[in-house]
SEDRENRO-509624 format. One record per residue (C-alpha): x, y, z; residue number from 1; chain; residue in three letters. Coordinates in Angstrom, 2 decimals, always signed. Example, Ala and Ser with C-alpha at 12.3 -4.5 7.8 and 13.67 -1.06 7.14 Angstrom:
REM SEDRENRO-509624
+12.30,-4.50,+7.80,1,A,Ala
+13.67,-1.06,+7.14,2,A,Ser
REM end
This chain:
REM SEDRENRO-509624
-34.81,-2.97,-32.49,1,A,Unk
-35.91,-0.55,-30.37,2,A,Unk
-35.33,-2.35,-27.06,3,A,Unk
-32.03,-3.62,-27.99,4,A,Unk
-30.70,+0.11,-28.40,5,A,Unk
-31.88,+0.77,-25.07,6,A,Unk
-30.44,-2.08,-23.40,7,A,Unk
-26.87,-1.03,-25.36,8,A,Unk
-27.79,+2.32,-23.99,9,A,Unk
-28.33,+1.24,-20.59,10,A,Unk
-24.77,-0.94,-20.75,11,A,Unk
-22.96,+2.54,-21.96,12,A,Unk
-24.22,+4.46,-19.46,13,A,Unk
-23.56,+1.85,-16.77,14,A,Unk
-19.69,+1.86,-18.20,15,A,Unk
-19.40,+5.07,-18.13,16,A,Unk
-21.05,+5.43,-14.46,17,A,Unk
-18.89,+2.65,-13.28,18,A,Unk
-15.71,+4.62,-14.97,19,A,Unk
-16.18,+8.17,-13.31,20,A,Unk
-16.71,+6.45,-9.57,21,A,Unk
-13.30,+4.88,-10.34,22,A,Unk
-11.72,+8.12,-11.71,23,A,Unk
-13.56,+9.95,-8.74,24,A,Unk
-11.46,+7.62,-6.72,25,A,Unk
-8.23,+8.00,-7.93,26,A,Unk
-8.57,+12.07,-7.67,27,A,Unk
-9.97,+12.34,-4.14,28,A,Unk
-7.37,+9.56,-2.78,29,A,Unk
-4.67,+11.75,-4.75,30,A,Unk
-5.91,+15.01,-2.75,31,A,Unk
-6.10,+12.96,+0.16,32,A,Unk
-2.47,+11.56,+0.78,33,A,Unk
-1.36,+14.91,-1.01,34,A,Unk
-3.06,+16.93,+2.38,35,A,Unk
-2.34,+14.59,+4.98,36,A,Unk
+0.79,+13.20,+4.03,37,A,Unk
+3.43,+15.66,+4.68,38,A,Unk
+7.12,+13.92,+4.75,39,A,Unk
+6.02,+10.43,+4.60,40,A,Unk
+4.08,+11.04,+7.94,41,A,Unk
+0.30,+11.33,+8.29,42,A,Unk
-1.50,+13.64,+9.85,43,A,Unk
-3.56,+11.40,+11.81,44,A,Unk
-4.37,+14.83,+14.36,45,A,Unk
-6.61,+16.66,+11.47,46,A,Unk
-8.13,+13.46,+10.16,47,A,Unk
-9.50,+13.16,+14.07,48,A,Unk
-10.67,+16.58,+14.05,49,A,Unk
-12.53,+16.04,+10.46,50,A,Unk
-12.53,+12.44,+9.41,51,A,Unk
-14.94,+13.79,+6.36,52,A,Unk
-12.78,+14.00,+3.46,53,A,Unk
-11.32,+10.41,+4.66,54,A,Unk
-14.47,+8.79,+5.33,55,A,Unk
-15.89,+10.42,+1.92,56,A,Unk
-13.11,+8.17,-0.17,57,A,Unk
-14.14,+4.52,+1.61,58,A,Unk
-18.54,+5.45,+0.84,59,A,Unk
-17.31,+5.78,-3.08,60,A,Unk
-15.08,+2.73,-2.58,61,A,Unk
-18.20,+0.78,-0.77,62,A,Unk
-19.73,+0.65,-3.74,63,A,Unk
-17.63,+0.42,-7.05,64,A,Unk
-17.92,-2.64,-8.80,65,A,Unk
-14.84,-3.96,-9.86,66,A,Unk
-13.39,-7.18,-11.16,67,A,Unk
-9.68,-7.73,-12.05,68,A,Unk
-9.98,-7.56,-16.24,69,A,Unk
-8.12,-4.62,-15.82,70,A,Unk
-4.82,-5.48,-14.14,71,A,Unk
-3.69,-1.70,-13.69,72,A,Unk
-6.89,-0.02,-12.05,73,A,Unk
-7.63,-3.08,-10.58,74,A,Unk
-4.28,-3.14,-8.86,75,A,Unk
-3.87,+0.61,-8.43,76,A,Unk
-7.57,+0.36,-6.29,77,A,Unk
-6.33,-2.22,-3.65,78,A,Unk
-3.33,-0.63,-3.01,79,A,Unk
-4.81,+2.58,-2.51,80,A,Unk
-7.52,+1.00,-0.56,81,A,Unk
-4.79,-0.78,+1.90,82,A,Unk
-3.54,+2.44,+3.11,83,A,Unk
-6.62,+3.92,+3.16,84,A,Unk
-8.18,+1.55,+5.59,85,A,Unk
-5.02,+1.60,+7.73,86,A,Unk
-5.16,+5.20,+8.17,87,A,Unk
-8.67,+5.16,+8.69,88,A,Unk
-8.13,+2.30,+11.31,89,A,Unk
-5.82,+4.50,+13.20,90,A,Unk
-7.66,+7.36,+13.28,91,A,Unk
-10.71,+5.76,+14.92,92,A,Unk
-8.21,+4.90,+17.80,93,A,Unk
-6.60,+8.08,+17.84,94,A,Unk
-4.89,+9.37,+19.69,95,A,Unk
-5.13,+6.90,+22.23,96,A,Unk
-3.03,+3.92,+19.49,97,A,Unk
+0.46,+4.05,+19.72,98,A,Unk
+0.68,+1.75,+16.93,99,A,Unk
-1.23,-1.08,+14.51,100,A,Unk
-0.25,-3.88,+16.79,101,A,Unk
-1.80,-2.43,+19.82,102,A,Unk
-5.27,-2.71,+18.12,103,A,Unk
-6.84,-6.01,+18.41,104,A,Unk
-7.79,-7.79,+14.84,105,A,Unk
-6.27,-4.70,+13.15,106,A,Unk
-5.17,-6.90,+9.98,107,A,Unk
-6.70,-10.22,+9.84,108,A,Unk
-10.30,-9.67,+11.72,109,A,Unk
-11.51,-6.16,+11.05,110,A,Unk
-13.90,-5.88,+8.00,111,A,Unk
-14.50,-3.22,+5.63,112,A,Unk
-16.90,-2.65,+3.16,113,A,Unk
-15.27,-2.60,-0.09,114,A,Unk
-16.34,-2.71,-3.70,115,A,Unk
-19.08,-4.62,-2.36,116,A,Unk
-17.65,-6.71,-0.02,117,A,Unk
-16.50,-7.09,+3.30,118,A,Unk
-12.86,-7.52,+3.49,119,A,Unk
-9.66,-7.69,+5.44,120,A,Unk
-6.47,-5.50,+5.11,121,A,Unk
-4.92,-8.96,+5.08,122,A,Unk
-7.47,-10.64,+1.87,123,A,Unk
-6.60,-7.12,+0.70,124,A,Unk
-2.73,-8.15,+0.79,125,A,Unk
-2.85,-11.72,+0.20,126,A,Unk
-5.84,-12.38,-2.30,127,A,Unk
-6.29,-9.52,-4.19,128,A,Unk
-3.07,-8.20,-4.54,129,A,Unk
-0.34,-10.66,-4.03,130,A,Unk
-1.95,-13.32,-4.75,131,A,Unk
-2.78,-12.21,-8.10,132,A,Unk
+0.03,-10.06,-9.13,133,A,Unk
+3.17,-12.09,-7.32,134,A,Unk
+4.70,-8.71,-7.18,135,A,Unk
+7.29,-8.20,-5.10,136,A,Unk
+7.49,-4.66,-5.07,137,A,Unk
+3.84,-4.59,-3.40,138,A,Unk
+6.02,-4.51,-0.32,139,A,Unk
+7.18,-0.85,-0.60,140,A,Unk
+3.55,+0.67,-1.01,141,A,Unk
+1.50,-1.26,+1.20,142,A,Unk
+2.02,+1.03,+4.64,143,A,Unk
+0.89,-0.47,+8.04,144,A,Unk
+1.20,+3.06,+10.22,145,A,Unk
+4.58,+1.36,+11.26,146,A,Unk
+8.17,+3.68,+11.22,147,A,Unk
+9.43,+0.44,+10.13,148,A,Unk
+7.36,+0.30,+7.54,149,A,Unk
+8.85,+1.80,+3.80,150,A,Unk
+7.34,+5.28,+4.36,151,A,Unk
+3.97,+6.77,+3.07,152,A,Unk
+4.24,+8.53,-0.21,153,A,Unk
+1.86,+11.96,-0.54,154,A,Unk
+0.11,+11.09,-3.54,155,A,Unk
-2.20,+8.20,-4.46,156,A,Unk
-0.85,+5.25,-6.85,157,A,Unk
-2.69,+5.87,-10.31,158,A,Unk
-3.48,+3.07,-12.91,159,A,Unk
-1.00,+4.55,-15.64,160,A,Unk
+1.83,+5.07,-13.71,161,A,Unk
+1.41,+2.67,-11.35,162,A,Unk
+4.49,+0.33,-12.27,163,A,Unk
+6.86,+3.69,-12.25,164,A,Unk
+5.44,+4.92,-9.04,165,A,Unk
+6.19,+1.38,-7.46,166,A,Unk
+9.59,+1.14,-8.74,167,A,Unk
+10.40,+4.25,-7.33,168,A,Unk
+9.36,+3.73,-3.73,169,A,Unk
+11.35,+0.54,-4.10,170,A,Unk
+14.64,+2.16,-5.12,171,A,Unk
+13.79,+5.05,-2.23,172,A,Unk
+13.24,+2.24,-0.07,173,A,Unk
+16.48,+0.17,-0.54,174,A,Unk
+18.91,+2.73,-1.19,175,A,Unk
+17.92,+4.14,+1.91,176,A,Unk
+20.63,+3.63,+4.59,177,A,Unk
+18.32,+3.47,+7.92,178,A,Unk
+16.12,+1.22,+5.64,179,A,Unk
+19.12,-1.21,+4.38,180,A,Unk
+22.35,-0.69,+6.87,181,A,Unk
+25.57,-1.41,+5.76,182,A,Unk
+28.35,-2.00,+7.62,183,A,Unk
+31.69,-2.05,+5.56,184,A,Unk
+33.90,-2.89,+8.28,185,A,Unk
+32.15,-5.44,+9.74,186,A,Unk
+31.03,-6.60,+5.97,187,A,Unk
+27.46,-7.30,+7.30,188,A,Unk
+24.29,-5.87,+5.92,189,A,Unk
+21.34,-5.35,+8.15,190,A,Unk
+17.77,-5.14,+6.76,191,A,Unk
+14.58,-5.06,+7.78,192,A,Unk
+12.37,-7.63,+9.04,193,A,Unk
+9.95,-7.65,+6.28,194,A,Unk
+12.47,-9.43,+4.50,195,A,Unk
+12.29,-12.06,+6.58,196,A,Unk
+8.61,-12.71,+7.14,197,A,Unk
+7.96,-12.07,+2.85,198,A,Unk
+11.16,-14.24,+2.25,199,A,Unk
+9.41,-16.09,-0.54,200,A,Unk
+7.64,-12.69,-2.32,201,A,Unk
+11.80,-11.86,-2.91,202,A,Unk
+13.45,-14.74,-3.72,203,A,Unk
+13.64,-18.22,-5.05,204,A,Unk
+15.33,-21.20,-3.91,205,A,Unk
+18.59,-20.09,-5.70,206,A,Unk
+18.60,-16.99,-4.93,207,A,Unk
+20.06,-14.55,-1.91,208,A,Unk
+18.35,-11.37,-0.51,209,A,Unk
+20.61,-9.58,-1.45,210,A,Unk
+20.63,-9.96,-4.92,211,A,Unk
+17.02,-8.60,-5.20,212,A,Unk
+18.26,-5.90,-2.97,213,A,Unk
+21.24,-5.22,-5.22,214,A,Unk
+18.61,-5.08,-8.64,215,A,Unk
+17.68,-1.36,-7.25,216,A,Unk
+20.68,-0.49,-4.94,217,A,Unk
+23.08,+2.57,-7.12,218,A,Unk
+26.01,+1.31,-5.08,219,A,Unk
+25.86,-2.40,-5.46,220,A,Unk
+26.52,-4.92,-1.55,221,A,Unk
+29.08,-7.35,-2.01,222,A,Unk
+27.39,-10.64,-2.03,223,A,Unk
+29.77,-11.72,+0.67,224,A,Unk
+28.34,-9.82,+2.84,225,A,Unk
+26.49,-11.70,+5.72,226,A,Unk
+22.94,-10.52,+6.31,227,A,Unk
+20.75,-10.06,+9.80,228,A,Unk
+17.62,-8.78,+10.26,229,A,Unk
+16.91,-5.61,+13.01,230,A,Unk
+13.62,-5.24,+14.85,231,A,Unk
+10.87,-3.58,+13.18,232,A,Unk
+10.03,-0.24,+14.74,233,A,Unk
+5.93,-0.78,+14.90,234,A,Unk
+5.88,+3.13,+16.44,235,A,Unk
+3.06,+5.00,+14.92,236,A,Unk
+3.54,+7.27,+11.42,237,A,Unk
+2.36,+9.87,+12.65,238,A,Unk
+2.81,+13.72,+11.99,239,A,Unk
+4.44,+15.34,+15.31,240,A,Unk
REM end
């Protein structure tokens, strides 16, 4: 009797261990983009200068253990994580980078060590986000330092609120017009190029671009409109 109370106390304690690393997490990323993200452009200059508070975020993340049972922090942590590791990646460069692109392996051969692992930003993407959650709206909160990209937000994405936060940037995103350009006269509708390299995370094969673009648009594109895609502006987010 007596050892299986301490084993169950063992397991609580482990739970609630495991819970305030995770909720230690969320609140430092929170302070984090809320200090260096100042109007949707990072402040990659300060970071240099004191990479601490940064680098203090990824040794928690190193070693949480985390499995995907819970959809919302489990979700909530990658996405977080994504833009964590691409600001970090930058800032190692900086301020020599000029832009993702320009470092070599940036996405798909870099490692990190993450909740016990050593991933890519691209696994990050692909396997534990998309992959799992066939979300499109992943694509207007995962940030690769790019102007093109849908801009930073200064706060961190939190398990309960996750789904509104997401929602949100997607409706900034779209009803943007330097994000989605309309041209009335010409009745042609240019958008960006993530559109056409995630064409199957928006639509299906009886289905238009526009008409996912349209879901969160307040004035609605006629769907006669003919649709091109402009070059992504890979120039660095960065704080002037």
């Amino acid at each position: 009797m007596k050892k299986l109370l301490f084993l169950i106390l063992i397991l609580i304690s482990t739970t609630i261990v495991k819970a305030q690393t995770l909720d230690d997490f969320f609140s430092k990323s929170d302070a984090f983009f809320k200090t260096y993200v100042i109007a949707n452009k990072v402040d990659y200059q300060s970071l240099k200068i004191n990479p601490r508070p940064l680098d203090e975020i990824l040794t928690i993340a190193s070693t949480i253990d985390l499995n995907n049972s819970d959809a919302n922090n489990f979700k909530a942590f990658w996405v977080n994580i994504y833009n964590l590791i691409v600001i970090k990646s930058i800032v190692n460069k900086y301020p020599a980078v000029k832009s993702a692109i320009d470092v070599n392996g940036f996405f798909d051969r870099n490692t990190y060590s993450i909740a016990k692992q050593n991933i890519t930003l691209k696994q990050i993407e692909n396997n534990m986000l998309k992959s799992t959650f066939k979300d499109p709206l992943l694509n207007f909160v995962l940030v690769c330092a790019a102007n093109g990209c849908p801009p930073l937000v200064s706060e961190a994405y939190l398990p309960f609120t996750l789904e509104e936060q997401m929602l949100k940037r997607a409706k900034f995103s779209l009803n943007n017009p330097n994000f989605i350009r309309v041209n009335n006269a010409t009745k042609t509708v240019e958008v960006s190029q993530i559109f056409e390299w995630y064409k199957e995370d928006f639509i299906d094969k009886e289905k238009k671009i526009l008409d996912f673009i349209n879901k969160y648009r307040d004035l609605k594109i006629d769907d006669s409109y003919s649709v091109a895609y402009y070059k992504y502006d890979w120039s660095l987010n960065k704080l002037n």
